[in-house]
C-alpha positions, 0 to 999 in steps of 0.5 A: 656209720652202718648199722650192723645187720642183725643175724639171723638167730638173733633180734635187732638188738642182740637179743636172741630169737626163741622159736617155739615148735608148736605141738603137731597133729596126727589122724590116728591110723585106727580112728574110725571118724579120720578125726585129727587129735594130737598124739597122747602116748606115754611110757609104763613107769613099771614095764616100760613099755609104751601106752595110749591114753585116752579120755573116757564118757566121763573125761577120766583117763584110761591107759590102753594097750598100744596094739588091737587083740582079737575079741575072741581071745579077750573076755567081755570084761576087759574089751575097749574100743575107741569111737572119736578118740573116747574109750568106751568099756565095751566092744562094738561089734568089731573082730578087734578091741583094745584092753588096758595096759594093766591086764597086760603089764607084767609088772602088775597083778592083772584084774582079768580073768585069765586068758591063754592068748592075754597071758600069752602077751603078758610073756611076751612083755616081760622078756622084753621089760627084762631086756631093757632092764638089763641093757640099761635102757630102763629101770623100772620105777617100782617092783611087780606086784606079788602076793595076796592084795594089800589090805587098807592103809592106816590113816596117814599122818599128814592126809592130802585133803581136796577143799574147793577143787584145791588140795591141801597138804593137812598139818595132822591127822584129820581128829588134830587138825584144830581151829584157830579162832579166838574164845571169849577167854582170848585163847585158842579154841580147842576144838578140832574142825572135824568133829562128831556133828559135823558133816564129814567127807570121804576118802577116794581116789584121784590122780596126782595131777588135776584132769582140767586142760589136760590128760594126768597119767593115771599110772598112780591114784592117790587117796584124798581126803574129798570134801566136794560133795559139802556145801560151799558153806561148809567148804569154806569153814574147813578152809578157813579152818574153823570149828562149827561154833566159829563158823559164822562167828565174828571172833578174830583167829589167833593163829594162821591156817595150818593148810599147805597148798599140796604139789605132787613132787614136793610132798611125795613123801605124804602120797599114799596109794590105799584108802586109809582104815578105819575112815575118818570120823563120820557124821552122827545119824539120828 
């Protein structure tokens, strides 16, 4: 007998092969140190148009305008300029600097103060977002900003809570969320983990996506009930779910932990935008 000769598409045992195309570098045309970095570049979820995302001094990221304007017609709070692939939030003595895509994007309410050639590019940007838009080539993922800016949210319902760099999708409100240790009585303890005298944490905002390993796109923040800036002590005790009287005690739970690992697609329904008012309950001062 002759063994059959595999193909080329395929291992010896008929198993086929998977040929994976590794991500290619590029030396960006604009870099002043010829430095290679791979190309981050994405696409406006509201215009449509395309981004460059870049890290910040302090590895947030920042989306960019594709194109250089000339410093003269930007104001000095909007300028940017790159420097080793970082974005630094200043010009660099050059004739030429970047600005965000959210000064020019025509589908948000730009934080600049107002400038004939910025506006001028806003234009220009817009009839081209209206031309995708009624080709079909694009749909944009939400309205333009319009109007006074909102005010506060209210508190959410189900808030996202950050416990240890994990977050968490919260059973309720932050006031309900109760412990699950055991009383003397062999009941449920009723008090809740946020309570008057404990140390409390505080609102911000984050991308949906975690920064570690890789650029999130920023196009939406999210508010995050943070508790990072707690000891560690005191993280464990709300991931453990518990009041500060069974912090350390030896009572055994009665109930499971209510806490839900959060993921961005599955609990979109819970994301909200604004920093919640009034806050949350805050530790007395005495």
């Amino acid at each position: 007998m002759r063994p059959t000769p595999s193909s080329v598409g395929r291992h010896w045992d008929g198993s086929p092969r998977i040929s994976r195309h590794p991500r290619s570098l590029r030396v960006a045309a604009t870099s002043p140190s010829r430095l290679l970095r791979a190309g981050h570049t994405s696409r406006c979820r509201r215009c449509g148009h395309r981004t460059d995302i870049y890290p910040r001094t302090d590895q947030r990221p920042i989306t960019l305008h594709p194109a250089e304007l000339a410093t003269t017609h930007v104001p000095a709070s909007c300028r940017w300029h790159l420097s080793s692939g970082i974005a630094h939030p200043h010009g660099d003595g050059s004739a030429w600097c970047r600005v965000p895509h959210a000064v020019v994007c025509p589908a948000r309410t730009s934080t600049c103060p107002a400038s004939p050639h910025l506006e001028a590019v806003r234009r220009h940007l817009a009839v081209r977002t209206r031309r995708l838009i009624d080709t079909g080539a694009f749909t944009s993922a939400s309205p333009p900003a319009v109007g006074p800016p909102a005010r506060a949210a209210a508190a959410p319902a189900r808030p996202i809570v950050q416990i240890l760099l994990i977050r968490y999708l919260a059973p309720g409100p932050l006031d309900d969320i109760r412990c699950v240790a055991q009383t003397r009585h062999r009941r449920r303890c009723p008090q809740s983990v946020l309570t008057p005298g404990s140390a409390a944490g505080r609102w911000t905002l984050l991308p949906p996506t975690p920064c570690r390993g890789r650029l999130a796109l920023p196009d939406t923040l999210m508010a995050v009930y943070d508790l990072g800036h707690l000891p560690y002590t005191e993280q464990l005790r709300w991931s453990a779910q518990r009041c500060p009287a069974h912090a350390a005690s030896g009572a055994p739970d009665l109930a499971l932990t209510d806490w839900q690992t959060f993921h961005p697609r599955l609990h979109a329904a819970h994301i909200r935008t604004r920093i919640p008012h009034p806050p949350a309950l805050q530790p007395e001062r005495g």
